[in-house]
N, C-alpha and C positions, 0 to 999 in steps of 0.2 A: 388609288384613293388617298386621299390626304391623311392623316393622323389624326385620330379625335382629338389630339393635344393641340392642332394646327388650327383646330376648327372653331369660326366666328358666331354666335348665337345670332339667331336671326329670326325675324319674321317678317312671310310673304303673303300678299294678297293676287291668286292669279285669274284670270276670268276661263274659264273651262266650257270651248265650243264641242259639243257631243250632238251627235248624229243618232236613233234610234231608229231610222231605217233607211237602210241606203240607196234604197229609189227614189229619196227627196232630197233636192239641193240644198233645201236650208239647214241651220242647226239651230239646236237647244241651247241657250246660254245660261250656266250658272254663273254670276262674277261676283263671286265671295269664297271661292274656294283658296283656303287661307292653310300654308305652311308654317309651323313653329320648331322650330331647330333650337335646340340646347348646347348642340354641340356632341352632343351624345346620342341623342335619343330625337325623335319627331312624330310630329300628326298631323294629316292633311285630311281637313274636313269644310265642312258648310259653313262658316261663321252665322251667318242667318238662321239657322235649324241649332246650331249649337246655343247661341243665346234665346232664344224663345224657348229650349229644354230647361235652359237655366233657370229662367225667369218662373216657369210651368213649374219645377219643382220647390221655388220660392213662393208661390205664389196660393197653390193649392195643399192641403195633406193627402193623404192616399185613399179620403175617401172622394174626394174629388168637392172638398169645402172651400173656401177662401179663408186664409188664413194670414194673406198679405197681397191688400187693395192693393197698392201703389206699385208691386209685380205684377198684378194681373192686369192692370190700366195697361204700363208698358209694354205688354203681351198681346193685347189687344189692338192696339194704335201701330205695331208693325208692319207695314205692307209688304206684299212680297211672298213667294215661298222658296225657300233654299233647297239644295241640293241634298236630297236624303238618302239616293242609294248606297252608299256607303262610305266607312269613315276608315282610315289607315294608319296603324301605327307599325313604329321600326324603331329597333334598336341598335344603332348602329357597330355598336362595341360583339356584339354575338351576332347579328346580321338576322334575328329573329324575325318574322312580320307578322302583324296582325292585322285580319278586315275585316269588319262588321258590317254587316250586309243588312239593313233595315226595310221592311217589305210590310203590308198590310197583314196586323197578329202574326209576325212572326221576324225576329232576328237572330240573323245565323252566324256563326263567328268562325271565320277561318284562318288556320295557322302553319306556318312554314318558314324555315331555317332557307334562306336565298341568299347565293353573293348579290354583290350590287352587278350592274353589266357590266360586261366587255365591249368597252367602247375603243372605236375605227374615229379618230384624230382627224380631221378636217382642212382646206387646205382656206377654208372661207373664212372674211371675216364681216362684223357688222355694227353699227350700235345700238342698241335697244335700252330706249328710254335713259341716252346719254350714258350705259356703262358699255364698254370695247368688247364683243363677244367673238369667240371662237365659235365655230361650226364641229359637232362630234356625231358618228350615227352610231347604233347597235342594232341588235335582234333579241329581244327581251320580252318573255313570256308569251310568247305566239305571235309578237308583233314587232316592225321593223320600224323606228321610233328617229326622228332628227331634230339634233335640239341647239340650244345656242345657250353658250355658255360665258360666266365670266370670269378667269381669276381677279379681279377687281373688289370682289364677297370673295373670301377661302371659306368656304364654308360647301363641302360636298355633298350635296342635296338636292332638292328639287323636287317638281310637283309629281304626286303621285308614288308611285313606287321607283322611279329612275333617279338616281341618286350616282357616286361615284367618280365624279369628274371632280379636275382641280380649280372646282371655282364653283359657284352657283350657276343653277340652271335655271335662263328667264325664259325662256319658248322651247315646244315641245309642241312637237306633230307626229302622228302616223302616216306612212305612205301610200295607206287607205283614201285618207282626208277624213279618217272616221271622228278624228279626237283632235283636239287644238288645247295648249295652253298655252296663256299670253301673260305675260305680268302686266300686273295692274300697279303694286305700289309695295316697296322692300322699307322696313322699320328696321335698325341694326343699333337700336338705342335702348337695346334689352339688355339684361344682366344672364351670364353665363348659368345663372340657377336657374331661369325663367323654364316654366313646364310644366304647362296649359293642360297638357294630354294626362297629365294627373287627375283634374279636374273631370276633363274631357269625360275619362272612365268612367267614372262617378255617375256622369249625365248616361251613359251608356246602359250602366247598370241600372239606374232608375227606369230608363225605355224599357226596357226589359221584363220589367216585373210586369209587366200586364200583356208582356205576348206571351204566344205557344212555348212552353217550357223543353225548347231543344236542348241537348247535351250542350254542357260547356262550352265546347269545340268542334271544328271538324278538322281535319286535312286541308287546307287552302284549295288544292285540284277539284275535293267532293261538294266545298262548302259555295265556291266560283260556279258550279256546274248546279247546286240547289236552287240559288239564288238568282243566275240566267234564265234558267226552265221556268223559276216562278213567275218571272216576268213576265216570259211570254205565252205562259198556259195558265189559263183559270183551272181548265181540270188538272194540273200537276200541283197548283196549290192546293187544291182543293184535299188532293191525294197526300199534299204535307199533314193539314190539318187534320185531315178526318170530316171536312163537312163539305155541304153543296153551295156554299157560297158563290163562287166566282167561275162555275162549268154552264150555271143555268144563266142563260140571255135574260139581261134588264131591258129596260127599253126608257126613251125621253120624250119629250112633246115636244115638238118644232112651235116654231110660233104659228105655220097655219094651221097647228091643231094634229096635224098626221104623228101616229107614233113613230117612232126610229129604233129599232133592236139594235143594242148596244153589242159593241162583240165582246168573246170569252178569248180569243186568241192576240196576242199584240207584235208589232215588232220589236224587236229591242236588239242590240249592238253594245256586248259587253266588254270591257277595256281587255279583261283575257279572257281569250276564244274557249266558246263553249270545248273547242275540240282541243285545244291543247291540254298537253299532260308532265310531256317531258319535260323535268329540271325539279319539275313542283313535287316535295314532300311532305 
């Protein structure tokens, strides 16, 4: 890895194709999944979900008033829904990480001391969106990840948690085909103080105050494995909260009028495997 002292401030916008079950060809796209590099420190989150928190705490007081029209006009006239399952930060100076896992009445927060990977050097090469990219693969956190990188940006980073190489990372796959990131568009017209995920926190802790009052923290491995099961079981949330919300079948009206029971159970395909454990403390 490069030297925090080597390293270029930057910010990324990547488009993130995610799969939620993998008996279906197609994917999920979020494409506002935005990195902010300091040089020090980063966050990879929703830009779209981030600015509407923003605006939503601008805009209302805590008893849910209006307290600033001209926030909540711009809150409203947003189209779109961004990517809310969760938000990542890292520090890259202690190799700290943080991820907030955002879920209906309830956000979880998980924590862990991780080197960045051990990346296997590439013999390919390519251009992506006019920068010279090198080919690098690894095996990082239950999953075998290939990505394209550039020294062109010194800036050791990248979307997600894969970080580490000498140059920025513009594409990233698993060899699942479960997860895709593609860049979308690099800003490098920041100031080395620039640092969003200050803010960021802020918006996080305000989400917060109105869900389930979980512990601080968890373990990254316990908080990964709360947050998967919620997903895909209404009775395991159900069994977070304490209520019967999401075990008992809803149901919707078709347009010829027939009901349809909704399900309690879903798929979901989380970036690390419910079953991994090893490395995560």
């Amino acid at each position: 890895m490069l030297s925090c002292t080597a390293q270029t401030a930057v910010r990324v916008s990547y488009l993130f194709y995610y799969k939620q079950d993998s008996t279906r060809t197609g994917y999920h796209l979020a494409p506002d999944m935005t990195l902010d590099f300091d040089g020090h420190k980063a966050a990879f989150y929703s830009e779209t979900e981030f600015t509407k928190d923003s605006l939503s705490m601008s805009a209302f007081d805590k008893h849910g008033n209006t307290v600033d029209k001209k926030a909540e006009n711009e809150l409203y006239s947003m189209g779109g829904k961004g990517y809310r399952d969760w938000v990542c930060f890292l520090d890259y100076t202690t190799d700290e990480i943080q991820v907030h896992y955002d879920l209906v009445f309830t956000h979880i927060v998980g924590k862990a001391a991780l080197p960045a990977p051990e990346w296997e050097l590439q013999d390919g090469q390519k251009e992506v969106l006019g920068y010279l990219c090198r080919q690098a693969r690894t095996r990082y956190l239950g999953r075998t990840w290939s990505v394209w990188y550039t020294e062109e940006i010194p800036a050791s980073a990248g979307p997600w948690l894969l970080r580490g190489l000498p140059g920025l990372i513009l594409s990233a796959e698993d060899t699942n085909g479960y997860f895709r990131f593609k860049l979308h568009w690099i800003d490098q017209n920041i100031q080395s103080r620039y640092a969003p995920y200050l803010h960021i926190q802020d918006v996080l802790r305000e989400r917060k105050k109105n869900k389930y009052p979980f512990p601080e923290s968890y373990p990254l491995s316990q908080a990964n494995r709360m947050a998967s099961l919620a997903k895909m079981s209404g009775s395991y949330r159900d069994q977070l909260l304490g209520t019967e919300l999401f075990s008992t079948p809803g149901y919707t009206i078709l347009p010829n009028g027939q009901k349809k029971t909704l399900p309690t159970e879903y798929p979901y395909i989380p970036l690390i495997p419910e079953s991994f454990r090893e490395g995560i403390r």
